[in-house]
N, C-alpha and C positions, 0 to 999 in steps of 0.2 A: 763061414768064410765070406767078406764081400768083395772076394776080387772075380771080375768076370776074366781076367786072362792075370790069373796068380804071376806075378813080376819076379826075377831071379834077379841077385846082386850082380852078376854079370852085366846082364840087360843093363839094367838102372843104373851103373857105374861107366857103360858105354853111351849109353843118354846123356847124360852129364858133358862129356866129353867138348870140348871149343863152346863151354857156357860159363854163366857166372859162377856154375858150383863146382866146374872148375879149377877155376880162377881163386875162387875163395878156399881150394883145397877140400870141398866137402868128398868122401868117401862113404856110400852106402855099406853097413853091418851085419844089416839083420831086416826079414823078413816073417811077418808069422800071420796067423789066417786074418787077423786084424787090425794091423801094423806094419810098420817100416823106421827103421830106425839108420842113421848117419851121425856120422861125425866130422867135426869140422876144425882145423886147428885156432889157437890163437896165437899170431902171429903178424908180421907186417901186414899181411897183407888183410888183415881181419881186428885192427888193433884202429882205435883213436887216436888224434896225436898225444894225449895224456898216457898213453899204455897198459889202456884198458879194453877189452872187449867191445868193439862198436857195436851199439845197439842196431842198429843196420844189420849189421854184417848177422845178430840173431835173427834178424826180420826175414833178411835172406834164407837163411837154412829151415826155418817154419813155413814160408813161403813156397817153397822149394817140395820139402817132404808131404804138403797136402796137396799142392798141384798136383807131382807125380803122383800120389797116393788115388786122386781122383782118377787119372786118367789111365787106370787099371782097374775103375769100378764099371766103364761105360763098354758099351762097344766103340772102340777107337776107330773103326768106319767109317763110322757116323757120327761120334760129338768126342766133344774137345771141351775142356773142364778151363775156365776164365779166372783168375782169383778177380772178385769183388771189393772183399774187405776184410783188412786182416786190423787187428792189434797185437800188443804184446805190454806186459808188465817185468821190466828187469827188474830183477830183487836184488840181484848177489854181483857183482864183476867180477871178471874171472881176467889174468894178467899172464898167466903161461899154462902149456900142456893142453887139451883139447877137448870141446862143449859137445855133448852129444844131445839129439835130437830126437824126441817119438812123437811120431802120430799115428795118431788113434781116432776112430770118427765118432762124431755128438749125432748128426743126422745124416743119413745115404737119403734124398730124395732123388726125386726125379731130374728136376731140371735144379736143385740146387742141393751143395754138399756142406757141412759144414763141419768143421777137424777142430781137434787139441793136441797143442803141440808141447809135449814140455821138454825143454832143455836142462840138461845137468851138467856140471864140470865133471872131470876125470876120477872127485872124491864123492861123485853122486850127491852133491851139494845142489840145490835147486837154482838156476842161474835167470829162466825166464819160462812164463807161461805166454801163450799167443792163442789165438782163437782166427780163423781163417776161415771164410767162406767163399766159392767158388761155382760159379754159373755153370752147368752143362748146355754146350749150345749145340747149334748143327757144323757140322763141319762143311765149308765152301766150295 
């Protein structure tokens, strides 16, 4: 397991709460000793003006699931997980129904973490892969 204080969907769905994944509708799933998975609608408020799935709006929710994911690896006393640098490759557009999101970690280091995040549509069709990496700093 690398969670130093194991996360409940309770928690993580109360975090969220007056934020952008909020806003963007994401809803945390699922939780297991390695992972965290959400889901997030497509919809106005996550759609292109063409009515497509904003590639944003993917960036958001990989964004999103490795931050939190990080900052349940540290002691949250003391350090605070930064994202760095993320990318992502859209493969597929998704235009209705809802993209779900896992991450899973490539390295737990010390002062740096680094996630994989794959998102699926609702027919588990591959929609986007991201790769995120995030500072662990001290907390001020």
């Amino acid at each position: 397991m690398i969670w130093s204080q194991k996360p409940n969907l309770e928690q993580l769905n109360k975090l969220s709460q007056n934020t952008l994944c909020e806003h963007l509708g994401m809803v945390f799933t699922d939780i297991g000793d390695d992972f965290i998975v959400a889901k997030m609608p497509v919809d106005q408020r996550t759609k292109q003006p063409l009515g497509l799935l904003h590639g944003g709006a993917s960036v958001a929710l990989a964004e999103s699931l490795g931050s939190i994911a990080s900052a349940f690896c540290v002691d949250a006393a003391k350090k605070m997980p930064v994202g760095v640098e993320i990318n992502a490759n859209h493969l597929k557009s998704a235009v209705s129904g809802f993209v779900i999101g896992k991450v899973t970690p490539q390295r737990l280091g010390k002062n740096i973490h680094v996630w994989n995040i794959e998102i699926h549509n609702d027919k588990t069709e591959l929609i986007c892969v991201s790769r995120l990496t995030v500072m662990i700093i001290d907390k001020k």
